[in-house]
C-alpha positions in Angstrom: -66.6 81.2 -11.6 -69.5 81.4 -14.4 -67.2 80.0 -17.0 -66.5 76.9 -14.4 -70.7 76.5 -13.7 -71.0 77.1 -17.6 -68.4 74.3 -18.3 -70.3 72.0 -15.3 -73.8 72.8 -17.0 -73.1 70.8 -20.1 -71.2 68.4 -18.7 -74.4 67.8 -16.4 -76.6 68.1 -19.7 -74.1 65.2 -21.3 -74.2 62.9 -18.6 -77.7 63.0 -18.9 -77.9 62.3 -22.4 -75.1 60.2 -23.1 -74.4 59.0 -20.1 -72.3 56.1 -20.5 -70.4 57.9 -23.7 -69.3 61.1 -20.9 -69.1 58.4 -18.3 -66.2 56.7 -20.5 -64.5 60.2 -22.0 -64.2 61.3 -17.9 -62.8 58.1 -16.7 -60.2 57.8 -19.6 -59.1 61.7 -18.9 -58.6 61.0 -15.1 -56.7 57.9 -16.0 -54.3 59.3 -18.1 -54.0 62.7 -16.0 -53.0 60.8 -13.2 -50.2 58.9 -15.1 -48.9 62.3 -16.5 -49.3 63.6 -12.9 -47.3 60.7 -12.0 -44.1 60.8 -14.7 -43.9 64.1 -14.0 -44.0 64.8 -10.2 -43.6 61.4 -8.5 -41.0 59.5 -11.0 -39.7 63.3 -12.4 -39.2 61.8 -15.9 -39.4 65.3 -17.5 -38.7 64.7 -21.2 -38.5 61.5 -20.6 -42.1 60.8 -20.2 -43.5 57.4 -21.9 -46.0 58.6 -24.0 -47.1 54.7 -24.6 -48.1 54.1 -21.0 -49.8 57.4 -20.8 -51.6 55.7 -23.6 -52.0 52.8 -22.3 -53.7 54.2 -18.9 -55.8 55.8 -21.8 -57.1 52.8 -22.8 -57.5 51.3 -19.9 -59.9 54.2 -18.5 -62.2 53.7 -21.4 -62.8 49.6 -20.7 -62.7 50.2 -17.1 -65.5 53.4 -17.4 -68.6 51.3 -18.2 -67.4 48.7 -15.8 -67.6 51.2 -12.7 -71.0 52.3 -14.3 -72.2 49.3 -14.6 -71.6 48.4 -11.1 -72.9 51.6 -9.5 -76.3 51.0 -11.1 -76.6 47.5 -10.6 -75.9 48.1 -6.8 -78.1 50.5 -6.6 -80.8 48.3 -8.1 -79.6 45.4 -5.5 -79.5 47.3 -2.4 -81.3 50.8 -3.0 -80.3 53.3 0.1 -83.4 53.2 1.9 -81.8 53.0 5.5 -78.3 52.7 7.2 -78.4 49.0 7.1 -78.7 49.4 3.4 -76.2 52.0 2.4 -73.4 49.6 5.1 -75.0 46.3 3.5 -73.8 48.3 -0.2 -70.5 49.6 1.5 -69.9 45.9 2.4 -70.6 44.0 -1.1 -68.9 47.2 -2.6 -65.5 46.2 -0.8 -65.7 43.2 -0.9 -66.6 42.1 -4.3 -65.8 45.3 -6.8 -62.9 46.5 -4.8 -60.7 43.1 -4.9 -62.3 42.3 -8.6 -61.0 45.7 -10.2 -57.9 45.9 -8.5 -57.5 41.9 -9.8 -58.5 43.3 -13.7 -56.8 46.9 -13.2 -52.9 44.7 -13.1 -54.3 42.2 -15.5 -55.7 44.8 -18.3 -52.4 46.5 -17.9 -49.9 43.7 -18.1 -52.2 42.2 -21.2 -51.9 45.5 -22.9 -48.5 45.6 -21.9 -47.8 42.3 -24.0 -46.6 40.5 -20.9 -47.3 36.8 -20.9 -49.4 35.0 -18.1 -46.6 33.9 -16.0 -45.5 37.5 -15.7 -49.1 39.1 -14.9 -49.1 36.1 -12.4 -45.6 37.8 -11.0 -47.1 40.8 -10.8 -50.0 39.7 -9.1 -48.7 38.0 -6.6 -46.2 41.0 -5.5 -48.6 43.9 -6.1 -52.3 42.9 -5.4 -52.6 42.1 -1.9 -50.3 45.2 -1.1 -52.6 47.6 -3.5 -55.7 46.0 -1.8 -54.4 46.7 1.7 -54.1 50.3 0.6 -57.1 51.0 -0.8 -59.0 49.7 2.3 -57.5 52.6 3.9 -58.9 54.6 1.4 -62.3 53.1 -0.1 -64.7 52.2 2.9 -65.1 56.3 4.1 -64.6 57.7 0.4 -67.3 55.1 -1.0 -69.8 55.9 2.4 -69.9 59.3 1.6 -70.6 58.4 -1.8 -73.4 56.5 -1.2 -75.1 58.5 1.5 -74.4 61.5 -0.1 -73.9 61.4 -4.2 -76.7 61.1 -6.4 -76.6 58.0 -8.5 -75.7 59.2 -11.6 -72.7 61.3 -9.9 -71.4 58.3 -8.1 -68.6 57.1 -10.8 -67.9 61.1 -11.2 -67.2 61.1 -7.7 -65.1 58.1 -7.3 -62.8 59.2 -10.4 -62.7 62.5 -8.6 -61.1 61.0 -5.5 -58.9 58.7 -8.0 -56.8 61.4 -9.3 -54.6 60.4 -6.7 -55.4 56.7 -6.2 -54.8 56.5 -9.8 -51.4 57.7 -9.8 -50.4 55.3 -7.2 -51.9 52.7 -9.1 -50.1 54.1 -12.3 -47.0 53.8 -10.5 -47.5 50.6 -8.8 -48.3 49.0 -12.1 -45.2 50.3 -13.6 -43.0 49.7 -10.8 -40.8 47.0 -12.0 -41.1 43.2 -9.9 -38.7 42.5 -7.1 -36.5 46.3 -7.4 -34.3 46.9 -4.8 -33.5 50.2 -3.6 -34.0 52.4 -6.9 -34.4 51.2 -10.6 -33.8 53.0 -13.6 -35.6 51.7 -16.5 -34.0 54.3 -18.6 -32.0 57.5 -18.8 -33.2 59.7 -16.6 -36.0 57.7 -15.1 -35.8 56.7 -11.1 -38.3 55.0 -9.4 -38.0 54.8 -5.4 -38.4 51.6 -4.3 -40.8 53.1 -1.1 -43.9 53.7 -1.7 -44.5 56.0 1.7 -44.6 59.1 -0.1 -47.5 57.5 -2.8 -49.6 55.7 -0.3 -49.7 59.2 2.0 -51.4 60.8 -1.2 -53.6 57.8 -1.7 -55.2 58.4 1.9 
């Protein structure tokens, strides 16, 4: 246990000197840990793991890690938690604007990065985002109440990419999960990918 509290004293003393640099480093780990977590255990690619989109995810967690910052402080500037009303008046604009927005930039970021063309991010969009919004509404609103009662402000991203490990590999998945599959679709040897997504959204919960 001391080396853990050793190992969670500096990364306390980083945050609070470079906090957007550690903000950025943490987000991009827990992206790219959730798509190893997700080749491996939920698609069982083994060997055949696509170092690439494990990249990718990489990539993606370092332009999405000063967005998140940047919205927990602002927010907190806007609405500071001074009652109830305030931390459900946050809860509410939290939902309903940053919730829909980064799910929107999440599947567009990837596809870009992805080289796929506008008309295929726009296929992608229109079978994936309402479906990946509908989840995380069952996720979000009592993860994101807790956060702002409880978390301190500078904790707040921490915590939500904490709680990601396994939204992100359901996103991860999602993403990759190729448009309009039936049953199961093998992208390549040794790769299947179930077409239900029970077994993902129970770990997203």
């Amino acid at each position: 246990m001391s080396v853990i509290s050793t190992l969670w004293a500096k990364y306390q003393r980083y945050l609070t000197t470079h906090p957007w640099r550690t903000q950025t480093l943490t987000t991009a780990v827990m992206f790219s840990t959730s798509d190893i977590l997700t080749q491996q255990i939920i698609e069982k690619k083994e060997l055949h793991h696509d170092f690439r989109r494990t990249l990718r995810m990489c990539i993606m967690g370092v332009i999405i890690g000063p967005i998140q910052r940047t919205w927990f402080l602002t927010l907190e500037r806007l609405i500071p938690p001074t009652s109830k009303i305030q931390i459900l008046k946050k809860l509410v604009v939290d939902q309903t604007v940053y919730g829909p927005f980064i799910i929107f930039f999440f599947y567009s970021l990837s596809g870009t990065l992805s080289g796929k063309d506008v008309n295929e991010i726009k296929e992608i969009l229109e079978e994936k985002y309402l479906r990946t919004l509908i989840t995380g509404y069952k996720v979000w609103p009592f993860v994101q109440a807790i956060n702002f009662t409880f978390v301190p402000v500078q904790l707040r991203a921490n915590f939500v990419q904490g709680v990601s490990l396994c939204w992100n590999m359901y996103l991860s998945w999602m993403v990759n999960k190729p448009v309009n599959t039936s049953t199961f679709t093998y992208d390549s040897p040794g790769e299947m990918i179930p077409d239900s997504v029970d077994s993902i959204e129970q770990m997203a919960r």
